[in-house]
MDAnalysis code that builds the backbone (N, CA, C; Angstrom):
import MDAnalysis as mda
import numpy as np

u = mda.Universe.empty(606, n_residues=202, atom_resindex=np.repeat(np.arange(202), 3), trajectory=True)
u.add_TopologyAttr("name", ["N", "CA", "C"] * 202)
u.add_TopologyAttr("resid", np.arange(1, 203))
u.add_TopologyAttr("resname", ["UNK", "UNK", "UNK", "UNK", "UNK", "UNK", "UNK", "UNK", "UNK", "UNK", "UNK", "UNK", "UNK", "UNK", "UNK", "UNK", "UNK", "UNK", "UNK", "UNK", "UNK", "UNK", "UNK", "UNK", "UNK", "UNK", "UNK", "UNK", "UNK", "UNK", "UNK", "UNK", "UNK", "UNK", "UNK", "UNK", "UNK", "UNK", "UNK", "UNK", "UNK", "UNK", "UNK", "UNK", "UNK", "UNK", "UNK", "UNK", "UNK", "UNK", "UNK", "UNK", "UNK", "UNK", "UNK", "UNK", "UNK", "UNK", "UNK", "UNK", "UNK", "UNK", "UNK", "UNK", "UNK", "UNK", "UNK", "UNK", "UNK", "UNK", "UNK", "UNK", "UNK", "UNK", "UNK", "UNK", "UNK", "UNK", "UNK", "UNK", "UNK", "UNK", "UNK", "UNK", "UNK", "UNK", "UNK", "UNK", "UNK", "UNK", "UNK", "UNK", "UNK", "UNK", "UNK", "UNK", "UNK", "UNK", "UNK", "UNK", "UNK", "UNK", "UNK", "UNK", "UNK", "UNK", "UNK", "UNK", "UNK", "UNK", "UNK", "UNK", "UNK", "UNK", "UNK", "UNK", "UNK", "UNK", "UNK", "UNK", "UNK", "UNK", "UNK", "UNK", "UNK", "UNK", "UNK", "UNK", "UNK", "UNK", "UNK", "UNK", "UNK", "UNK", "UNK", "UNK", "UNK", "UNK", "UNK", "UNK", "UNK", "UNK", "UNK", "UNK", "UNK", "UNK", "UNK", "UNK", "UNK", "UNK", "UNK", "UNK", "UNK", "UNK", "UNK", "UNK", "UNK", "UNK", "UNK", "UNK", "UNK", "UNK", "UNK", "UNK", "UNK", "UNK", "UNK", "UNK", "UNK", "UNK", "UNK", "UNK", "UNK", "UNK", "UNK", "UNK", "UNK", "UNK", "UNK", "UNK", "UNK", "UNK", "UNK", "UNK", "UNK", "UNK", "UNK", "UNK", "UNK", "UNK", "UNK", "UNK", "UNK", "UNK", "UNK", "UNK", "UNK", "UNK", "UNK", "UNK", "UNK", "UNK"])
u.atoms.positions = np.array([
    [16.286, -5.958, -3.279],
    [15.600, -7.110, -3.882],
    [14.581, -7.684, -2.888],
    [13.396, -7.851, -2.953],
    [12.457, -8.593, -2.793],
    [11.579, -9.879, -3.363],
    [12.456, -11.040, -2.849],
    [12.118, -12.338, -3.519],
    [13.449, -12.125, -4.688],
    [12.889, -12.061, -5.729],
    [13.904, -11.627, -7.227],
    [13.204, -10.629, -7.690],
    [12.752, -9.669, -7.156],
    [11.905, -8.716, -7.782],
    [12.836, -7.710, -7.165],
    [13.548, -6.528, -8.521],
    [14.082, -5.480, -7.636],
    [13.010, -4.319, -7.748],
    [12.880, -3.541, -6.631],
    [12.496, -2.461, -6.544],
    [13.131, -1.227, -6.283],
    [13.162, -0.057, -7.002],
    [13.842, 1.057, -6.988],
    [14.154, 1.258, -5.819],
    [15.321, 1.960, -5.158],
    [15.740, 3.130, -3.609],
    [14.728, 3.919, -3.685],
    [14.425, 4.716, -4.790],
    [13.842, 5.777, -4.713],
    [12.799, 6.025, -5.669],
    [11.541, 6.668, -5.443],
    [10.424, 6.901, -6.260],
    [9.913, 8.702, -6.484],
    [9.927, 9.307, -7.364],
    [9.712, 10.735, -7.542],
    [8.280, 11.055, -7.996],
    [7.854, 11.701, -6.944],
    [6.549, 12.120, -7.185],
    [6.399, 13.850, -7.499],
    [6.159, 14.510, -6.383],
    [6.983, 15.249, -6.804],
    [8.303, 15.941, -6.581],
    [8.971, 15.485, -5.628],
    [10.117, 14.981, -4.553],
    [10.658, 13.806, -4.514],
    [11.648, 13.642, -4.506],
    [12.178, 12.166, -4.377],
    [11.666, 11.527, -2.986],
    [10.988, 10.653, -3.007],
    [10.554, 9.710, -1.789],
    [11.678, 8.572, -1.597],
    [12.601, 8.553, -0.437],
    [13.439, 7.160, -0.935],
    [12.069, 5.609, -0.044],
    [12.659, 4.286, -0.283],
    [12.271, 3.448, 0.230],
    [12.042, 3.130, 1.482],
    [10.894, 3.188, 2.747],
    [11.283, 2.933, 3.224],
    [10.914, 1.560, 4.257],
    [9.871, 0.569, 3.387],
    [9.578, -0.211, 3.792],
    [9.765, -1.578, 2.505],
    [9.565, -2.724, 2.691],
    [9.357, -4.091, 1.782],
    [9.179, -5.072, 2.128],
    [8.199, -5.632, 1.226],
    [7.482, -7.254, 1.822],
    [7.332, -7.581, 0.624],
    [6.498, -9.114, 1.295],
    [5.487, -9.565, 0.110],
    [4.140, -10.141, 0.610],
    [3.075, -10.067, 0.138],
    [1.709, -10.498, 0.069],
    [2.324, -12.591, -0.082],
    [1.098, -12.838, 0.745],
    [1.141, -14.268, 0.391],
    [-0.311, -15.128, 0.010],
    [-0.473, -16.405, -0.165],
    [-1.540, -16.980, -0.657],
    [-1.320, -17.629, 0.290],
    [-2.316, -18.814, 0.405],
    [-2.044, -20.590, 0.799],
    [-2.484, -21.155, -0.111],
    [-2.141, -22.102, -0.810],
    [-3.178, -23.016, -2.206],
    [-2.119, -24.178, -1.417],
    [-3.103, -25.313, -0.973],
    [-3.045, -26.791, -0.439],
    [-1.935, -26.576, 0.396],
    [-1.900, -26.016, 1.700],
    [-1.077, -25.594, 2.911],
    [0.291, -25.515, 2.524],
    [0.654, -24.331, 1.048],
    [1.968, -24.001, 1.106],
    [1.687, -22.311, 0.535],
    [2.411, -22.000, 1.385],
    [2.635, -20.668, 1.240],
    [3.567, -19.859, 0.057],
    [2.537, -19.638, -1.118],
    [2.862, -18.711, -2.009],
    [3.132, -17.595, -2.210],
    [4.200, -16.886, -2.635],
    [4.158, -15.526, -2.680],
    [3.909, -14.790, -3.899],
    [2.757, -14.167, -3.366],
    [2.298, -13.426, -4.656],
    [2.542, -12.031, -5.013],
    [2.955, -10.855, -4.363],
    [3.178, -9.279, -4.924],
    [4.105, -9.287, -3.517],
    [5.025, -8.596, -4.739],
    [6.515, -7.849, -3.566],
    [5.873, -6.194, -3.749],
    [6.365, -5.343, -2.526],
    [5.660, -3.992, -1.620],
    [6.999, -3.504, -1.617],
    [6.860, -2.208, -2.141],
    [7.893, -1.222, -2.131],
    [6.991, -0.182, -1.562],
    [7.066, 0.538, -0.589],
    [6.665, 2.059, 0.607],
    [7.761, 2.800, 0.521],
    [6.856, 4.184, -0.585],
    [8.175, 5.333, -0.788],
    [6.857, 6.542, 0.074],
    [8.185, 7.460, 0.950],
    [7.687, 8.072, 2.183],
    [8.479, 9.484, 2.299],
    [7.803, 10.535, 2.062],
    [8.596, 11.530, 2.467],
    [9.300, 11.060, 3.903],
    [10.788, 11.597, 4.676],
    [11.178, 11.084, 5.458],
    [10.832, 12.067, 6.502],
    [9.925, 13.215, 6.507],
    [9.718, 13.727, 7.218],
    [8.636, 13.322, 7.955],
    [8.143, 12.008, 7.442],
    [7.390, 11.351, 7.946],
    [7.496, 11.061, 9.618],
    [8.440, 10.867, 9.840],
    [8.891, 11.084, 11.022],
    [8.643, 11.882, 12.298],
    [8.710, 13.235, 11.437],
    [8.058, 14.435, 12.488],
    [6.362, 14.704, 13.053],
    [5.960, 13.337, 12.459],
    [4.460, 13.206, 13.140],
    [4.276, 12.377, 13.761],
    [5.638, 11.105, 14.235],
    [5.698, 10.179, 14.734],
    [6.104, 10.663, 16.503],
    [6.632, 11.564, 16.634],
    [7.475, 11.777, 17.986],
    [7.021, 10.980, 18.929],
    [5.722, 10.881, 19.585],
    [5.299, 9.952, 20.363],
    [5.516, 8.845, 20.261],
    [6.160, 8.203, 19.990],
    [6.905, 7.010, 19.825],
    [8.536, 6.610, 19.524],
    [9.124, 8.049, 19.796],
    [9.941, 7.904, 20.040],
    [10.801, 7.004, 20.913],
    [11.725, 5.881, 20.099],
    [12.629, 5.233, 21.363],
    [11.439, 3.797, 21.762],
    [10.969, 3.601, 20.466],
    [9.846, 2.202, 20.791],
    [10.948, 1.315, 19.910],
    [10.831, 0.376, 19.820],
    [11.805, -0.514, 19.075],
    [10.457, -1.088, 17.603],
    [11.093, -1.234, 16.877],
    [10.313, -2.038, 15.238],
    [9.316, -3.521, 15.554],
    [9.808, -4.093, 17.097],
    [8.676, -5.117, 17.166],
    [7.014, -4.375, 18.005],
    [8.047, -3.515, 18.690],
    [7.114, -2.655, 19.174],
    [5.953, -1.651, 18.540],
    [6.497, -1.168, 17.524],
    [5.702, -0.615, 16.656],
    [5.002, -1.393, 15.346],
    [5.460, -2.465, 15.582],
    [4.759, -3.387, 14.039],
    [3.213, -3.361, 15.007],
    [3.332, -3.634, 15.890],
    [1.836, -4.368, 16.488],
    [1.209, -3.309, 17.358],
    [1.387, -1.786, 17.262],
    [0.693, -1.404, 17.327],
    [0.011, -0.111, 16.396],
    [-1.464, -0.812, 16.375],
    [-2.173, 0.156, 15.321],
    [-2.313, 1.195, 15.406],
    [-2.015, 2.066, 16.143],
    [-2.393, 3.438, 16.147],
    [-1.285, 3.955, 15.879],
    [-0.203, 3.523, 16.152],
    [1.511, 4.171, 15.069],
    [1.146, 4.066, 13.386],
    [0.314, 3.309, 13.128],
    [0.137, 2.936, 11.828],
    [-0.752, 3.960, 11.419],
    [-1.780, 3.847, 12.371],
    [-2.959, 4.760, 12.154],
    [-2.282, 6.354, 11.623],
    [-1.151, 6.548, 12.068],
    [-0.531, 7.688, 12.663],
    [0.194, 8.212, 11.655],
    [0.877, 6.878, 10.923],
    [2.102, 7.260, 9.351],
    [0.814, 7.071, 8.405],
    [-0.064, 5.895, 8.115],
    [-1.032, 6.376, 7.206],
    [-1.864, 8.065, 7.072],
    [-1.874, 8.709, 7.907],
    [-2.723, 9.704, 8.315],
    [-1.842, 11.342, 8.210],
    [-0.584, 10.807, 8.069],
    [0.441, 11.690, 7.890],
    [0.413, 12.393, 7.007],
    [0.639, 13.887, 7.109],
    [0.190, 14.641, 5.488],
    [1.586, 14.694, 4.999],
    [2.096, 13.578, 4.195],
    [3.130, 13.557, 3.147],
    [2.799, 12.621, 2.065],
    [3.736, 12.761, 0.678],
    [3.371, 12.459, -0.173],
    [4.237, 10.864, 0.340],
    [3.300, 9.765, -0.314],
    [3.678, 8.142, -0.050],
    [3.339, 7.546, -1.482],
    [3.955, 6.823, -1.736],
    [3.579, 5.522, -3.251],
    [3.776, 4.159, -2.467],
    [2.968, 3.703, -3.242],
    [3.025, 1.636, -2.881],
    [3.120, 1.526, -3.800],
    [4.128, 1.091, -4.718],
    [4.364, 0.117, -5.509],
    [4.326, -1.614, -5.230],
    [3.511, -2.225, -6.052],
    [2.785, -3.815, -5.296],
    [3.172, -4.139, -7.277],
    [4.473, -5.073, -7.298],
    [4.610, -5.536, -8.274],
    [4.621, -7.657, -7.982],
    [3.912, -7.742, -9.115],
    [3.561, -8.895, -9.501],
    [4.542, -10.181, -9.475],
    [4.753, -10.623, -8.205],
    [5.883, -12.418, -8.584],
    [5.080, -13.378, -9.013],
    [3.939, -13.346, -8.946],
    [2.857, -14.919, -9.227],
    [1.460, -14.249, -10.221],
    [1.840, -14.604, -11.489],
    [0.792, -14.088, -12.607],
    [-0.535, -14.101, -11.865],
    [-1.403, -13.255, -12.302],
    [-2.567, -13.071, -11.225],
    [-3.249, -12.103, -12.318],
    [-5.073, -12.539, -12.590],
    [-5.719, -11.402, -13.412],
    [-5.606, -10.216, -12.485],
    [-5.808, -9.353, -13.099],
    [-5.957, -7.596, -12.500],
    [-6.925, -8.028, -11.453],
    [-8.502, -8.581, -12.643],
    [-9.467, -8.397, -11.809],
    [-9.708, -8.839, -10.268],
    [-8.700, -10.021, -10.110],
    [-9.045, -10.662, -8.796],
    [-8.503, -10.128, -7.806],
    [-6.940, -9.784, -8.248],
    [-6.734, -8.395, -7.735],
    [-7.559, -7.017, -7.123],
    [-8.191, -6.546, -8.053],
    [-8.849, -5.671, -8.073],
    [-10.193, -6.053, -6.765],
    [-10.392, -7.214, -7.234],
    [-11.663, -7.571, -6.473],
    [-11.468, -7.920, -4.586],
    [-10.358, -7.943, -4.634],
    [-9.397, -8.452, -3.475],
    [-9.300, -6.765, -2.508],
    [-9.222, -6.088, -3.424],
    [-9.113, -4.874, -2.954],
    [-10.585, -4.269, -3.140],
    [-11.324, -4.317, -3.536],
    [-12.726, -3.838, -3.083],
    [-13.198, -4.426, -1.674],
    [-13.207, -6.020, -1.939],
    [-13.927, -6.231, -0.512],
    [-13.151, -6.247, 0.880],
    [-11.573, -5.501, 0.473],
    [-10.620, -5.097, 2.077],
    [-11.530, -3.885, 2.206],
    [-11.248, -2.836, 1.448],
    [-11.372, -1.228, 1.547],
    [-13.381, -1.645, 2.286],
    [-14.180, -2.377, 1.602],
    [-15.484, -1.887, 1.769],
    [-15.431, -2.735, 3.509],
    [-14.845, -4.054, 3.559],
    [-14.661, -4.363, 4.973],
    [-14.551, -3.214, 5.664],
    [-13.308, -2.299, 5.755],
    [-12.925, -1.359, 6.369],
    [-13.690, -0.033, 6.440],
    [-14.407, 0.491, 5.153],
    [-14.707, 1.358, 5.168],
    [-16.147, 1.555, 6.321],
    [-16.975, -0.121, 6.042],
    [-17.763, -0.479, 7.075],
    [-17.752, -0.675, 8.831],
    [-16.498, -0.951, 8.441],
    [-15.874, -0.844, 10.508],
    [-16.044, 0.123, 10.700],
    [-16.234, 1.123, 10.046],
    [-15.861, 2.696, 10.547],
    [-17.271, 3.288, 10.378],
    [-18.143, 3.185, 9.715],
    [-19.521, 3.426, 9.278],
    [-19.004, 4.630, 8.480],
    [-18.220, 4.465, 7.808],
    [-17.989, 5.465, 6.398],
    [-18.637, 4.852, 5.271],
    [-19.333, 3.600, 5.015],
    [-19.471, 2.802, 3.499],
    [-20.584, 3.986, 2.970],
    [-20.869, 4.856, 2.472],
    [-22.403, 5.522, 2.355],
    [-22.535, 5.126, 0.392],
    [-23.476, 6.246, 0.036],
    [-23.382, 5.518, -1.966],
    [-21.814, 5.974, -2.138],
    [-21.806, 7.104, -1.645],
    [-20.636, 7.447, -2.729],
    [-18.928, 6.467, -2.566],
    [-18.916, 6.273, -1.303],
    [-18.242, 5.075, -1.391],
    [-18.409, 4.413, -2.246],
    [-19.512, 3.772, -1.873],
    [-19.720, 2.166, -2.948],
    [-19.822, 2.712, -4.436],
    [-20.072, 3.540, -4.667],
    [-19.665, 4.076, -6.105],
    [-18.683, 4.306, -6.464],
    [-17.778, 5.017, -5.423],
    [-16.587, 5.175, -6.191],
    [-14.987, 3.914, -6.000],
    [-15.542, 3.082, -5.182],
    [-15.411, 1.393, -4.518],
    [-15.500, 0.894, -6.370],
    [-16.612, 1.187, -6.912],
    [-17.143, 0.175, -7.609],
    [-16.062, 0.523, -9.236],
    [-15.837, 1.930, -8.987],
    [-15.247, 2.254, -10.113],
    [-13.391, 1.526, -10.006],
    [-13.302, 1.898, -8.879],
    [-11.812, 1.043, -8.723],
    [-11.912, -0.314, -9.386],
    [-13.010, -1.145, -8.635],
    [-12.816, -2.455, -9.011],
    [-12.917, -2.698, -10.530],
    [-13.425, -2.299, -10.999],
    [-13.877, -1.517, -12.511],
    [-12.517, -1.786, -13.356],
    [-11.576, -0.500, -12.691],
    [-10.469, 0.502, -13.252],
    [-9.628, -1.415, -13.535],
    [-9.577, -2.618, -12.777],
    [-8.968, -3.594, -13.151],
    [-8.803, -4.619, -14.272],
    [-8.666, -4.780, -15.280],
    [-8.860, -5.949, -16.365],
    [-8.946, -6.968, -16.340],
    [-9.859, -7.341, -17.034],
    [-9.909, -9.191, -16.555],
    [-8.659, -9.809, -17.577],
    [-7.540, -9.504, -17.461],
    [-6.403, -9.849, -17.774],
    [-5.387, -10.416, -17.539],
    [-4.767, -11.454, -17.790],
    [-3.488, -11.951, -16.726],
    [-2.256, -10.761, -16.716],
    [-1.740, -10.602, -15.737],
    [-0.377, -9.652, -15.108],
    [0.597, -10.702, -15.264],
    [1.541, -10.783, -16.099],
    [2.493, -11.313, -15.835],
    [3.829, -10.865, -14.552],
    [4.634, -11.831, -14.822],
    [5.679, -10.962, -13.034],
    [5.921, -10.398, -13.414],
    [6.928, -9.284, -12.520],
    [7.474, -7.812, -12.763],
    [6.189, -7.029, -13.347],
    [4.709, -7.128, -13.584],
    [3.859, -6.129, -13.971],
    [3.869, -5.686, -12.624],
    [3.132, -4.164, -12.697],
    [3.380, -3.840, -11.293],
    [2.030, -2.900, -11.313],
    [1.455, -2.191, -10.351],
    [0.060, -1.272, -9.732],
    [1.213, -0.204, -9.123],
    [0.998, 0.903, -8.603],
    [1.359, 2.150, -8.296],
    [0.165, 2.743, -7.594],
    [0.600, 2.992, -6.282],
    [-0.801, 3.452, -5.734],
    [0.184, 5.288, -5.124],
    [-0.545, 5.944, -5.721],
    [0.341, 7.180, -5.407],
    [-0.811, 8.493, -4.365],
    [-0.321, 8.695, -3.256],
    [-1.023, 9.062, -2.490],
    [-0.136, 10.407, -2.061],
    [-1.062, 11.748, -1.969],
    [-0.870, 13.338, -2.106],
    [-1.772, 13.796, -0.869],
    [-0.923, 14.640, 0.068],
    [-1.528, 15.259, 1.043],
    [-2.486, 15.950, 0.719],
    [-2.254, 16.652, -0.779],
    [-3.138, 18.219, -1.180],
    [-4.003, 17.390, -2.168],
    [-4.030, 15.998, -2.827],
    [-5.147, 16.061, -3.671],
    [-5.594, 14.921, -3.871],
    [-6.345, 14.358, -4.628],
    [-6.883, 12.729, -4.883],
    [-5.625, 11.526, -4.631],
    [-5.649, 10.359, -4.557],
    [-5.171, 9.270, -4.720],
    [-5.019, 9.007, -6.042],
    [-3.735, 8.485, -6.902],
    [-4.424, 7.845, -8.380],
    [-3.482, 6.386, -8.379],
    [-4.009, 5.308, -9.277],
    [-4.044, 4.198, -9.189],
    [-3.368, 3.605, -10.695],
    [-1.910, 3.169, -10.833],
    [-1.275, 3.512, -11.821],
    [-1.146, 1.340, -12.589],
    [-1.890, 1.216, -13.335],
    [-1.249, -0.361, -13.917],
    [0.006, -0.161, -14.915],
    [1.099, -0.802, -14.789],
    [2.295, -0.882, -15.560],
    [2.229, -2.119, -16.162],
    [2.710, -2.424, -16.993],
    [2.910, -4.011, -17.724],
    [4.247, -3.888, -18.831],
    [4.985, -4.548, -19.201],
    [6.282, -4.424, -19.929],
    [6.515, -3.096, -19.862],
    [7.225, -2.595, -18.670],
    [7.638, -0.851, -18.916],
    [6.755, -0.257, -19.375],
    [5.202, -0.570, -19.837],
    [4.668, 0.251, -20.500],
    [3.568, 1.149, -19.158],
    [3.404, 2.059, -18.774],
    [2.692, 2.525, -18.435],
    [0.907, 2.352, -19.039],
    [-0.071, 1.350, -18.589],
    [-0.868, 1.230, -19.482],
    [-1.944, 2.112, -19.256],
    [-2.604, 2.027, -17.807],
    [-3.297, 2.659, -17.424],
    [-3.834, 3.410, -16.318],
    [-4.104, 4.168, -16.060],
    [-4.492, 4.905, -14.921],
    [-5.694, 5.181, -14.354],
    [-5.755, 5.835, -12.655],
    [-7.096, 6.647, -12.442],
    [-7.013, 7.611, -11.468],
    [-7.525, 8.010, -11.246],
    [-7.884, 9.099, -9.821],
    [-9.015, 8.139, -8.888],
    [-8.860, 8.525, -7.852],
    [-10.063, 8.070, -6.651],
    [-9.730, 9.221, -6.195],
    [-10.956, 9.991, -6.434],
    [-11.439, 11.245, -5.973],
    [-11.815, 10.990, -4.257],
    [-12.522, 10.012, -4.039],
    [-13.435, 9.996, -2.856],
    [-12.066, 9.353, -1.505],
    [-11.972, 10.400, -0.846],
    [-10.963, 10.860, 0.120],
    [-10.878, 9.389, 1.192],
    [-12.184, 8.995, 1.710],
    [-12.565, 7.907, 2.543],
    [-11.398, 6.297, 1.696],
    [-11.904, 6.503, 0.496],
    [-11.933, 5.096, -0.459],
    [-10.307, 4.976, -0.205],
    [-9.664, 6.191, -0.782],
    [-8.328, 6.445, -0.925],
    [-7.795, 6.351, 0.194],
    [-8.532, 6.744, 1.575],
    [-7.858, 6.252, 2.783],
    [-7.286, 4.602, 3.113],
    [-8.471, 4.276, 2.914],
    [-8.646, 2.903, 3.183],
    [-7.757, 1.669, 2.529],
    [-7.734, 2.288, 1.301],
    [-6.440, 1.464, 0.406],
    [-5.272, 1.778, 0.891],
    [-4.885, 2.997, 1.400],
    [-3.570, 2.765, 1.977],
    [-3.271, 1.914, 3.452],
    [-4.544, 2.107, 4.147],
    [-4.425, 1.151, 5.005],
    [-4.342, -0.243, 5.042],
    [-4.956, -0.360, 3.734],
    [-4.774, -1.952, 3.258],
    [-3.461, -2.272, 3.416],
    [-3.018, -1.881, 3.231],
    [-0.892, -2.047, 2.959],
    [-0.220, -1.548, 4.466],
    [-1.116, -0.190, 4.855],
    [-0.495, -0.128, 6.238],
    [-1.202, -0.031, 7.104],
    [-1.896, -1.066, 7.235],
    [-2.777, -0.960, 8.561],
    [-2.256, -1.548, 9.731],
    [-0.909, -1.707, 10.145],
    [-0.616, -2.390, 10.762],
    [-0.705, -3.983, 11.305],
    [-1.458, -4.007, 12.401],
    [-1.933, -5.435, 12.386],
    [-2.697, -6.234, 11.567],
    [-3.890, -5.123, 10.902],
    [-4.403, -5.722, 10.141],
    [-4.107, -5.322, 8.666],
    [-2.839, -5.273, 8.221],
    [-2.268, -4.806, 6.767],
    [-2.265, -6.306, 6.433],
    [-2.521, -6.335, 4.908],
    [-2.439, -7.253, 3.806],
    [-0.779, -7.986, 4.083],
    [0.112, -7.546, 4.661],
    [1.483, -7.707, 4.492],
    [2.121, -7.358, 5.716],
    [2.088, -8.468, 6.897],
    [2.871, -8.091, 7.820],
    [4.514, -8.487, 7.830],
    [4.924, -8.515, 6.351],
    [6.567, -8.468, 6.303],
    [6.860, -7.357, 5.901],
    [5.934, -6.519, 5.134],
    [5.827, -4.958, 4.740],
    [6.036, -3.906, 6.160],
    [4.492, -4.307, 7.038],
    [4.737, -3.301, 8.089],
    [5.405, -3.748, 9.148],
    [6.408, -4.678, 9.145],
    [7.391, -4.781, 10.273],
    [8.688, -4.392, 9.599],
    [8.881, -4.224, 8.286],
    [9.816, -3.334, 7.686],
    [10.061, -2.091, 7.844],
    [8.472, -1.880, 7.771],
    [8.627, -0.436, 7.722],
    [8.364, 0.385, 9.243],
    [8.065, -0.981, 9.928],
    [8.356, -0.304, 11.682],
    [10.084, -0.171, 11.942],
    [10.580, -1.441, 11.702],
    [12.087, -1.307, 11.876],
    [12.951, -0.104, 11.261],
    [12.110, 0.575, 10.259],
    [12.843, 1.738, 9.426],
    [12.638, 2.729, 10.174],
    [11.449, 3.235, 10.512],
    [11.054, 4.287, 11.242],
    [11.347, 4.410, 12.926],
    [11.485, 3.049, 13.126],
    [11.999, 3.017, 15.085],
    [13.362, 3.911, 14.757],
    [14.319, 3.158, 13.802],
    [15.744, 3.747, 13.460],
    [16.009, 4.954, 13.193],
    [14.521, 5.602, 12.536],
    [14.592, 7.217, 11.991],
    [14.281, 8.053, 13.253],
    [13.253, 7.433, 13.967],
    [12.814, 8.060, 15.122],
    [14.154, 8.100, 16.595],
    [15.083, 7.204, 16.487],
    [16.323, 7.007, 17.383],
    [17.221, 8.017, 17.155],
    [17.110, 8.357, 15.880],
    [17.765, 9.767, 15.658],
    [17.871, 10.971, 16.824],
])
C-alpha cells in the first residue's frame, strides 16, 4: 500500500517483473504538502547484475548518487512505472508536466533536435483534457529490444495507449521517475535504492 492506493507485487510484461521500488509525487498548494500519484517500479531483478560497482553501498548512499541511477535507468531490462492517481488531476496537466521535465532534460544533454520535439509533442498530445479520477492510473512500460509505450487506465478499463518510438524521448521519461537526485519522487528513488543496496548485499 502506498498512501491507500494498493499496488500489485508483481507486473507481467513479458516476464513477471516483481516490485521493486514505491513513492509518491507531491504538490505544495498554500505551504501544505499534497500528495498527488503513488509509483510502483517493476524491474527485472537481474537488474542487479549491472549494478556490481556498487556493491556493499548502503540505500542512503545510493539514493544521492546519480550515476547508480544513471546506471539502473540505462540497464537493458524490461521495467514498468505504474504512476496511479490519489488527487484527481486532468491527463493534460499531467501530460504537460511531463513534456516540459523530458524537454528540460533532453536539453541538458543537447539531445532536444525536431524529432524530439515532435515526438515530445505527440506524448503531450497522447493526454486528455480530462479529469483522472483516484485509482486511474498511466503505465509507462519500457523494453530493452523495442519502443517505450505509454498505457492510460481509468475504471479497470484499459482506455488508451501509445508507442514513443523516439529512443532519446523514452529515455528521458524514465529518468523522470529515476533520475535519482533529480527524479520527480525522491520517496520512489530512496525506495528503490534501499531495495537494490539489499539485492546487491547478496
Amino acid at each position: 500500500m502506498v498512501d491507500d492506493i494498493a499496488l500489485p507485487s508483481e507486473f507481467t510484461l513479458t516476464k513477471p517483473l516483481p516490485l521493486l521500488g514505491h513513492g509518491v509525487t507531491e504538490i505544495e498548494i498554500h505551504f501544505l504538502q499534497i500528495k498527488h500519484t503513488a509509483i510502483g517500479v517493476y524491474m527485472e531483478p537481474e537488474v542487479v547484475t549491472h549494478l556490481q560497482k556498487w556493491k556493499g553501498k548502503t540505500g542512503k548512499e545510493l539514493a544521492e548518487d546519480d550515476e547508480f541511477f544513471a546506471a539502473v535507468a540505462a540497464a537493458p531490462v524490461e521495467a514498468v512505472l505504474r504512476v496511479v492517481v490519489i488527487k484527481e488531476i486532468k491527463a493534460s496537466q499531467y501530460g504537460t508536466q511531463l513534456e516540459s521535465a523530458v524537454r528540460d532534460r533532453l536539453a541538458a544533454v543537447d539531445k532536444y533536435e525536431d524529432e524530439e520535439e515532435a515526438a515530445l509533442e505527440k506524448v503531450a498530445e497522447f493526454f486528455p483534457a480530462k479529469y483522472l479520477k483516484k485509482t486511474s492510473f498511466f503505465t509507462f512500460k519500457f523494453s530493452p529490444s523495442g519502443p517505450a509505450e505509454i498505457v492510460i487506465t481509468t475504471d479497470e478499463k484499459e482506455e488508451s495507449k501509445m508507442v514513443v518510438e523516439n529512443a532519446n524521448v523514452a529515455e528521458m521519461i524514465k529518468k523522470w521517475y529515476l533520475g535519482g537526485t533529480r527524479g520527480v519522487s525522491p520517496s520512489t528513488v530512496q525506495s528503490l535504492a534501499d531495495r537494490l543496496a539489499a539485492e546487491l548485499s547478496k
